[in-house]
C-alpha positions in Angstrom: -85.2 25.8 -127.9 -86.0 25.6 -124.2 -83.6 27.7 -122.1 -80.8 26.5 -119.8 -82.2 26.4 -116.5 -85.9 26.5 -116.6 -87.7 25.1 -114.5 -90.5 22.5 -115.1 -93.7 23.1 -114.8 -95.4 21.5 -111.2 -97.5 18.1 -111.9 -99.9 17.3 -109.3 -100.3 13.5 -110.2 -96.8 13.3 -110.2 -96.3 15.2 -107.0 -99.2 12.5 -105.3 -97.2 9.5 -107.0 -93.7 10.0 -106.3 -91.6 10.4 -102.9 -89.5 13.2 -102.4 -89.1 15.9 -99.6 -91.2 15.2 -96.9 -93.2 12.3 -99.1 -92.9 9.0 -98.9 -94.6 6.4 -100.5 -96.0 3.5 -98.1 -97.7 -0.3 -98.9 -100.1 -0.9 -96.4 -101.7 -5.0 -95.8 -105.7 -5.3 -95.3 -106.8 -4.4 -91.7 -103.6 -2.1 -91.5 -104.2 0.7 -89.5 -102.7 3.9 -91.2 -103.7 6.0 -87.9 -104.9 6.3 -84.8 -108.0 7.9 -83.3 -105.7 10.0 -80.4 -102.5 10.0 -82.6 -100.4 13.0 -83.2 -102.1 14.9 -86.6 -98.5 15.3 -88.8 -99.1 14.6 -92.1 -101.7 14.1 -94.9 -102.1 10.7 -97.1 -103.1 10.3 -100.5 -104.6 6.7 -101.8 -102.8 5.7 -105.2 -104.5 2.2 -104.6 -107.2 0.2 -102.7 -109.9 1.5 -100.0 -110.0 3.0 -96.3 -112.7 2.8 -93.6 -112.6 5.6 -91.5 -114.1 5.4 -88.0 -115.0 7.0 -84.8 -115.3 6.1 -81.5 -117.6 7.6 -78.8 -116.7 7.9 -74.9 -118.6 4.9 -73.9 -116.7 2.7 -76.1 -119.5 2.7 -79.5 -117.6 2.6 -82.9 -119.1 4.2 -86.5 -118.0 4.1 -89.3 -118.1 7.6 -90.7 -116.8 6.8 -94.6 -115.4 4.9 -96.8 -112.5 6.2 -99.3 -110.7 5.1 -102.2 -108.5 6.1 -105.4 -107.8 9.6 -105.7 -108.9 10.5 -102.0 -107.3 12.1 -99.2 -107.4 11.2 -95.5 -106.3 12.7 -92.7 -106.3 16.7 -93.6 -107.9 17.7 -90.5 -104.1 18.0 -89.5 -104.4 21.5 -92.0 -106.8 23.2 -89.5 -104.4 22.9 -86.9 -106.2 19.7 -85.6 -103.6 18.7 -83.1 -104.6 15.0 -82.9 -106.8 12.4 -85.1 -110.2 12.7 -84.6 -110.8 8.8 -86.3 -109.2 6.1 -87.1 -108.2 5.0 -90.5 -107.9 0.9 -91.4 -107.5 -0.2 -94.6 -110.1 -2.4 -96.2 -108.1 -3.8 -99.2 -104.5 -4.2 -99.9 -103.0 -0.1 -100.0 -100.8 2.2 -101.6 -100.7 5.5 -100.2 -98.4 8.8 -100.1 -97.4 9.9 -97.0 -97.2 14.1 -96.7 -95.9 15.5 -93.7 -98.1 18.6 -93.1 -95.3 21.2 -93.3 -94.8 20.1 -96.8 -98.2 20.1 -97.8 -98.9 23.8 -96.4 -96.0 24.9 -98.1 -97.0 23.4 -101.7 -100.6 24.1 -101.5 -99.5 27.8 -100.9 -97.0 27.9 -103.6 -98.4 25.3 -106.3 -101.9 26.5 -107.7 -102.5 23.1 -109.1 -102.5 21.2 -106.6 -104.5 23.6 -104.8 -107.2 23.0 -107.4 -107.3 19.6 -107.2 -106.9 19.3 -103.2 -109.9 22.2 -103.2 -112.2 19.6 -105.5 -111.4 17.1 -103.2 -112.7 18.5 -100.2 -115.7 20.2 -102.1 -116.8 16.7 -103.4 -116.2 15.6 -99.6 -118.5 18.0 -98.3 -121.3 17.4 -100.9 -120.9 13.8 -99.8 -121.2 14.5 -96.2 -124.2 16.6 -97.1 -125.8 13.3 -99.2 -125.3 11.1 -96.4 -127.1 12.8 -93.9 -129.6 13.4 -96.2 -129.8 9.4 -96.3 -130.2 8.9 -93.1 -132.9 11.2 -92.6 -135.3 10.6 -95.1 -134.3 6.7 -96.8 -135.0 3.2 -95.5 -132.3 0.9 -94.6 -132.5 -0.9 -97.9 -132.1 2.0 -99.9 -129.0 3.2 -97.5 -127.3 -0.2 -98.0 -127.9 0.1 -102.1 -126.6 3.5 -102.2 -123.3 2.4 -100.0 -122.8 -0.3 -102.6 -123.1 1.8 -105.6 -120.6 4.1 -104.0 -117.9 1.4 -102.9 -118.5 0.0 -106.5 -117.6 3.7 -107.5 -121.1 3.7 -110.0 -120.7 6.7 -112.1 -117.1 7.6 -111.6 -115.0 8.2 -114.0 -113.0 6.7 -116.0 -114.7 3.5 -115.5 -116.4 2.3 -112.6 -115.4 -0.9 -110.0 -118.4 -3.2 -110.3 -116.4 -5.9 -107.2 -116.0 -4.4 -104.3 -113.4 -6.2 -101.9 -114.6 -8.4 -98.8 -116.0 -5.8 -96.4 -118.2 -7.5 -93.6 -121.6 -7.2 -93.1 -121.1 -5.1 -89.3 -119.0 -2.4 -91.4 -121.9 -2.2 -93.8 -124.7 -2.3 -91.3 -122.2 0.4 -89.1 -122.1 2.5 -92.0 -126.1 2.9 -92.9 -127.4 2.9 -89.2 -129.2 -0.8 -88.8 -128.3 -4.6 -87.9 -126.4 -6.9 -89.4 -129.5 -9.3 -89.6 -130.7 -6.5 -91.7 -128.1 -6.0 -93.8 -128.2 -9.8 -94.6 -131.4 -9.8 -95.6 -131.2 -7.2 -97.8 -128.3 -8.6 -99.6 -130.1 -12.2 -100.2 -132.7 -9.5 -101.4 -130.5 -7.8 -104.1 -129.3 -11.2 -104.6 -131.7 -13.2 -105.7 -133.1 -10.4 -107.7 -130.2 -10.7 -109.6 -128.7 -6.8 -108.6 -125.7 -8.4 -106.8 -123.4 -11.5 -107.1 -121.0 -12.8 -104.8 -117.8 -14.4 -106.5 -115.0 -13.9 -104.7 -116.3 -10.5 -103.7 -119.5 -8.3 -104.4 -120.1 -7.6 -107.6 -122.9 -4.8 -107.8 -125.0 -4.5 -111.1 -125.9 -1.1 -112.6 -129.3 -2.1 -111.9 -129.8 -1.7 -108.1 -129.7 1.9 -109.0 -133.4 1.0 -109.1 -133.9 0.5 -105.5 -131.9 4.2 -105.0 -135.0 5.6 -107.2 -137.7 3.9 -106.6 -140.2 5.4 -104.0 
């Protein structure tokens, strides 16, 4: 028999799926901005559902799009650091569910909550290896390889439990923002990977397993 009073064990997934103290779960429309480049760093966000384009802009007005996210990511922890204000902007690319931490309650339960620690600390490890990939793209790979890799990655190829072969309508400026080239570029390439049968359009992108073939092939 369990005893009166004992408390139950702490659930990450449930912790990043529920509201309670200082969480709140929020719905967020396509092109919604979550935050602010310049806005008060307070809180931390977890996506339940859909995908996020985070960008930057310089002085002089230029706009990049540093990343893309989706399911299971965080945005936003730069506010952990003591990073007073956002350093990008987050929009949402798709229709959104997110949870809403406020950093004082994040702190508090990464400190006491080993769990979640584990699973925030894989997040920001696979993060960094990311980072890490993507400049490694963008010194050594062609634009065509770029843009098949970014595909494969907003298709999430290879994750598990099952990947997303349709990506949602994302323009062909965010794609050529994100790999370093023109959208004339980008267009060509994707009649490319179109008419050799590694990409459809139906609504939305649907990416084939098979332009892995342009990632590997030198």
């Amino acid at each position: 028999m369990k005893g009166p009073g004992k408390p139950r064990a702490f659930d990450p997934k449930m912790f990043l799926a529920t509201g309670g103290t200082g969480r709140t779960i929020a719905q967020y429309l396509k092109n919604d901005v979550i935050f602010s480049q310049g806005d008060p760093a307070d809180a931390i966000f977890y996506i339940q559902k859909g995908k996020v384009k985070i960008t930057v802009v310089s002085k002089s007005g230029k706009e990049a799009v540093l990343t893309i996210l989706g399911i299971n990511d965080f945005l936003g922890e730069g506010c952990l650091t003591g990073q007073p204000i956002r350093l990008s902007t987050a929009t949402t690319l798709s229709e959104c569910s997110m949870i809403r931490i406020s950093k004082k309650t994040m702190v508090r339960v990464l400190r006491d909550e080993p769990a979640l620690s584990e699973v925030f600390t894989a997040h920001l490890l696979s993060r960094i290896i990311r980072v890490e990939e993507d400049l490694v793209d963008q010194l050594f790979n062609s634009s065509e390889k770029r843009l098949a890799r970014v595909l494969l990655l907003l298709a999430n190829f290879g994750k598990e439990p099952r990947s997303e072969p349709v990506i949602p309508r994302i323009s062909q400026e965010t794609l050529a923002e994100m790999i370093g080239t023109t959208r004339p570029r980008v267009n060509f390439f994707l009649n490319k990977f179109r008419k050799l049968g590694l990409i459809d359009y139906n609504g939305g992108l649907k990416v084939h397993n098979s332009l892995l073939s342009v990632v590997l092939h030198d």
